[in-house]
C-alpha positions as CSV (number, residue, x, y, z in Angstrom):
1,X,-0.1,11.7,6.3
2,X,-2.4,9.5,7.8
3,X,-1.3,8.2,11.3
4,X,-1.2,4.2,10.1
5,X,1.6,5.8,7.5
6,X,3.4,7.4,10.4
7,X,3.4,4.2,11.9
8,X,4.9,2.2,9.1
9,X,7.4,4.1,8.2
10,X,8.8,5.1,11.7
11,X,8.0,1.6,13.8
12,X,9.4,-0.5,11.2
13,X,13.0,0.7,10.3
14,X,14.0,-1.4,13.1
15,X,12.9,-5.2,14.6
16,X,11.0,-6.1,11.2
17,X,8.7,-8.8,12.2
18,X,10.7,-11.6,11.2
19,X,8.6,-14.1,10.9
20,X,6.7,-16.0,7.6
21,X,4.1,-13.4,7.3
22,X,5.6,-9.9,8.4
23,X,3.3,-7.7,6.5
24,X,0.4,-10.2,8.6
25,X,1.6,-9.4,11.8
26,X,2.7,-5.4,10.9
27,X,-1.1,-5.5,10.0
28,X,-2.0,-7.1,13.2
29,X,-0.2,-4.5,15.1
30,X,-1.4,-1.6,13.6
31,X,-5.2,-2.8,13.4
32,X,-5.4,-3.4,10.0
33,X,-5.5,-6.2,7.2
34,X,-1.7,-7.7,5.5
35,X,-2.9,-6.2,2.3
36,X,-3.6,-2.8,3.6
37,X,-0.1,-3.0,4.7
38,X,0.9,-4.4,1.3
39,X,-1.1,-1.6,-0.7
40,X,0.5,1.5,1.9
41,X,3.8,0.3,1.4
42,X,3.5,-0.3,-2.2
43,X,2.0,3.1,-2.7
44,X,5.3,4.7,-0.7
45,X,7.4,3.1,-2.8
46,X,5.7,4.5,-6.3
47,X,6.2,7.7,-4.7
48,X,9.0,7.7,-3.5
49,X,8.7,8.3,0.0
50,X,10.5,4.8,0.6
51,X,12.8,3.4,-1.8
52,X,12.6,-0.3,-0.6
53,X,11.7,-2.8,2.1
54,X,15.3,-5.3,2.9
55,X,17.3,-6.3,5.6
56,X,20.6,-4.7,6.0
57,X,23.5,-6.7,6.9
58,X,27.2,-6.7,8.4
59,X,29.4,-5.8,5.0
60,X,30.6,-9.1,3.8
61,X,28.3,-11.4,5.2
62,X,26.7,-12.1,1.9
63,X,28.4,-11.1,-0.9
64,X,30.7,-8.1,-1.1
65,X,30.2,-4.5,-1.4
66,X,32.0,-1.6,-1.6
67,X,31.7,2.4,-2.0
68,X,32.5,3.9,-5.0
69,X,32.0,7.7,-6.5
70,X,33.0,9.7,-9.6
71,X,33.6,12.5,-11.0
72,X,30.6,13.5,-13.3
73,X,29.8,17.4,-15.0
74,X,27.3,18.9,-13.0
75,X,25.1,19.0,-16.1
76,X,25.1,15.4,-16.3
77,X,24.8,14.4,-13.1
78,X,20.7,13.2,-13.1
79,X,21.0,11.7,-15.7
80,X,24.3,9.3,-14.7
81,X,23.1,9.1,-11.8
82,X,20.2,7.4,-13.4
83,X,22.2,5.3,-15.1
84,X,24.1,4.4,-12.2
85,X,20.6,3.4,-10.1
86,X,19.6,1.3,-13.2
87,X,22.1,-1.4,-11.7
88,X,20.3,-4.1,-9.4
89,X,23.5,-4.1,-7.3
90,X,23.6,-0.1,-6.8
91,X,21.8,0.2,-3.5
92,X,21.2,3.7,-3.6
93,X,23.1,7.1,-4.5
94,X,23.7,10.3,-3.6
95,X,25.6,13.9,-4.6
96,X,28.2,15.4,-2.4
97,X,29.8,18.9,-2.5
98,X,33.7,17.6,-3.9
99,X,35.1,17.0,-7.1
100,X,34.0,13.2,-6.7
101,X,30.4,14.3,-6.3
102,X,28.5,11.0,-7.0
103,X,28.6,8.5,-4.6
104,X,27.2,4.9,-4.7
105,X,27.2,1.7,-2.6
106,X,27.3,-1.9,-5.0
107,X,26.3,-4.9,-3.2
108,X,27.2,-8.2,-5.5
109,X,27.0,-12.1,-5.2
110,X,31.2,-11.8,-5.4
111,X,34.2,-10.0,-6.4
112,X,33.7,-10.8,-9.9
113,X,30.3,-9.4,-10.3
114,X,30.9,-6.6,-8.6
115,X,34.3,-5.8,-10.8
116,X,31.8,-6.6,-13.7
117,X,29.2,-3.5,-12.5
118,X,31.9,-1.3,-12.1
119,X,33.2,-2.0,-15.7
120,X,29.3,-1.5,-17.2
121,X,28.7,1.9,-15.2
122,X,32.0,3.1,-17.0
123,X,30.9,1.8,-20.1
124,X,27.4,3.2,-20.0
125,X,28.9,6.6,-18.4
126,X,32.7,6.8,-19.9
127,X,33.0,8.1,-16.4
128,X,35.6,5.6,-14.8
129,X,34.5,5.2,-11.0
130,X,36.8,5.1,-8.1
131,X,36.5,1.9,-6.4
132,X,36.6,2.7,-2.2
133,X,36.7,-1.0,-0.6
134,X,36.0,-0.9,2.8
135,X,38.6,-1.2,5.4
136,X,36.7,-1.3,8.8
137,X,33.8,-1.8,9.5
138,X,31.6,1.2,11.4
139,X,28.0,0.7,12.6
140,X,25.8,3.0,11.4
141,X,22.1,2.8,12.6
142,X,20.4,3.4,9.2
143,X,16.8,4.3,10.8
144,X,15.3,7.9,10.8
145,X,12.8,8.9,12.9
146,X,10.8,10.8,10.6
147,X,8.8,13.7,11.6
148,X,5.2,15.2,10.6
């Protein structure tokens, strides 16, 4: 990787320029023009080295959310687990070594939407997820320091 990818995706997990041009003043920092930033980040995401650019939030503070997993044959499992990543509100998803080895986070505008994903996941899969609301709330600092 070149050292202006480094950059971006290890000096910008945390204190995102918040401010009306971001990618401007990432650019700024890192001697190089917004769309250069635009066009490296763009390119991560296609391949998958980043899955997106957001701000993470205190659970509840906008919307609702909750955790949820299923049970799904281990033959099936790519390809439900597409179909749970499909949904807009699925933030992201990931297999775990237990009978419930599909795990997912859903982030909606309200209860009601987010009842509504959980009904279409277990229409689309006929795999009836287990809905894990969250209790208490734990921080957990979501940055990794990646290394080359």
């Amino acid at each position: 990787m070149f050292e202006t990818d480094k950059k971006l995706l290890n000096d910008f997990q945390r204190d995102f320029p918040l401010v009306p041009r971001p990618f401007a003043e990432i650019g700024r920092s890192l001697g190089i023009s917004e769309g250069e930033v635009l066009e490296d980040f763009t390119r991560h995401i296609e391949n998958k080295t980043i899955s997106r650019i957001g701000a993470v939030v205190r659970p509840g503070t906008v919307g609702v959310s909750t955790l949820a997993a299923m049970k799904v044959p281990q033959e099936k499992l790519i390809e439900i687990a597409k179909i749970v990543s499909s949904f807009d509100e699925v933030n992201h998803n990931y297999e775990r070594e237990h009978s419930f080895n599909l795990w997912f986070v859903i982030t909606a505008p309200n209860e009601s939407r987010l009842q509504e994903v959980l009904a279409e996941i277990e229409n689309k899969t006929g795999i009836t997820p287990m809905n894990l609301p969250m209790e208490h709330d734990y921080h957990l600092d979501l940055g990794f320091k990646l290394k080359w």
